[in-house]
C-alpha positions as CSV (number, residue, x, y, z in Angstrom):
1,X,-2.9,-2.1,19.7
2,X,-3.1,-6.0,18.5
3,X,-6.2,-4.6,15.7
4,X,-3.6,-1.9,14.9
5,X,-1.2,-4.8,14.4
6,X,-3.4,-7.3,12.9
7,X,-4.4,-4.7,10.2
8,X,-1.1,-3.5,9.2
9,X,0.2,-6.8,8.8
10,X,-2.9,-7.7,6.6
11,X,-1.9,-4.6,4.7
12,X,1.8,-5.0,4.4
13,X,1.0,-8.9,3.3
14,X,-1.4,-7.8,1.0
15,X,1.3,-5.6,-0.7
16,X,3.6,-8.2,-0.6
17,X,2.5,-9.7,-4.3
18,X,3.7,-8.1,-7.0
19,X,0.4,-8.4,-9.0
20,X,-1.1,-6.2,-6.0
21,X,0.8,-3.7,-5.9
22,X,0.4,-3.7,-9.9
23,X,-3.1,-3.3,-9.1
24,X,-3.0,-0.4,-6.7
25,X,-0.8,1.6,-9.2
26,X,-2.7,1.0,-11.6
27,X,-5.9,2.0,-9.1
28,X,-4.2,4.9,-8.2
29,X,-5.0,6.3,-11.9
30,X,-8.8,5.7,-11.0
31,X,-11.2,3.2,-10.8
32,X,-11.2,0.2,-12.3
33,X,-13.8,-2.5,-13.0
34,X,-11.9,-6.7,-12.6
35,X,-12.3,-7.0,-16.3
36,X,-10.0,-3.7,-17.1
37,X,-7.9,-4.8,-13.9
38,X,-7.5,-8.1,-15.3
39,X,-6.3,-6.6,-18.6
40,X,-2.4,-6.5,-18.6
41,X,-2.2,-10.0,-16.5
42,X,-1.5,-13.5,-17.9
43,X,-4.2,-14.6,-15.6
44,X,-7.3,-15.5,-15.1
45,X,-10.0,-12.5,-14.4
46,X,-10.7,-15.1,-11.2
47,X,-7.7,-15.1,-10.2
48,X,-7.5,-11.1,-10.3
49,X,-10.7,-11.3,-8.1
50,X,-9.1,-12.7,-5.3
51,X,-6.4,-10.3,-5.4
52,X,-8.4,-7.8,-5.0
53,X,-10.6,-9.5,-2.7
54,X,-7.0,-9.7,-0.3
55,X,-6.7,-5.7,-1.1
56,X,-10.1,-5.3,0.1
57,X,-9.8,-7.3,2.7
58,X,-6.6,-5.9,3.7
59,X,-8.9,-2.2,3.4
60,X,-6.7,-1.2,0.3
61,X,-9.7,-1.0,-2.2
62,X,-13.4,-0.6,-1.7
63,X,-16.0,-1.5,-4.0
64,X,-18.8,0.2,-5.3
65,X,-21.9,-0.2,-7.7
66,X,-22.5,1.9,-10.8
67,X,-25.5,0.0,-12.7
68,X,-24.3,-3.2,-13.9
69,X,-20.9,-2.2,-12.9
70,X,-18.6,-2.6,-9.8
71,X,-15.7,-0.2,-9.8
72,X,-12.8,-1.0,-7.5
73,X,-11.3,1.8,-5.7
74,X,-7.7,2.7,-4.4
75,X,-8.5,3.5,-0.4
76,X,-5.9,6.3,0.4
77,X,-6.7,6.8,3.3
78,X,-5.6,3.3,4.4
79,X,-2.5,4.1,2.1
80,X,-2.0,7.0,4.4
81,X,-2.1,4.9,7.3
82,X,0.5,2.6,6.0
83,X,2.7,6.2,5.1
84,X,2.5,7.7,8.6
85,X,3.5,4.4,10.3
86,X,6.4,4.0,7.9
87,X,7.4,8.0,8.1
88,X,7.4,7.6,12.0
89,X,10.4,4.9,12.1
90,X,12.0,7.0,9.2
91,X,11.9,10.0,11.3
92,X,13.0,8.4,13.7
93,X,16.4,6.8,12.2
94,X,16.8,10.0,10.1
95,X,17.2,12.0,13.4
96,X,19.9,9.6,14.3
97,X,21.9,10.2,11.1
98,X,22.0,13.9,11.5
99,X,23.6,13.5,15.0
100,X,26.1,10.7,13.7
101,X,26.7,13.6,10.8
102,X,27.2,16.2,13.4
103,X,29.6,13.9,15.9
104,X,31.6,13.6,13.0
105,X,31.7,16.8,11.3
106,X,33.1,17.8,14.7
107,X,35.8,15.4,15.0
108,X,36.7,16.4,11.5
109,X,36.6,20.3,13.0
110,X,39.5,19.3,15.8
């Protein structure tokens, strides 16, 4: 339970930064080498590195190699992760608005 913890924090801090979440939308497109990551930023292509270095570590993006290249790609299953934790507490408080609806569509009935 503490990993599961550990790693959705690490997740939810990683998506924290606006220029990371830039990122994944823009991963979410397809893959994407630093260099064309680094493209719409007013940073440095470093400085885009260790974003993605935080997505990675945070198991957001992988890496691979393609000859002299090294793609970075969106990891939706981790994303999915992060959507069924999320959807459970939705759920959750959505069931509780449909019984406040119905307490009070009753008291308007009497």
């Amino acid at each position: 339970m503490a990993d599961d913890d550990a790693s959705l924090d690490r997740a939810f801090m990683a998506l924290a930064d606006p220029v990371r979440r830039r990122i994944v939308a823009r991963l979410s497109r397809g893959p994407a080498t630093v260099n064309e990551l680094a493209e719409p930023f007013e940073i440095t292509k470093q400085a885009i590195s260790r974003h993605v270095q935080v997505l990675e570590h945070a198991g957001l993006v992988t890496r691979s190699r393609d000859a002299q290249r090294r793609p970075v790609h969106l990891n939706p299953a981790r994303l999915e992760t992060l959507t069924a934790w999320i959807d459970r507490y939705r759920l959750v408080k959505e069931a509780q608005f449909r019984s406040l609806d119905a307490v009070l569509e009753e008291r308007r009935s009497t």
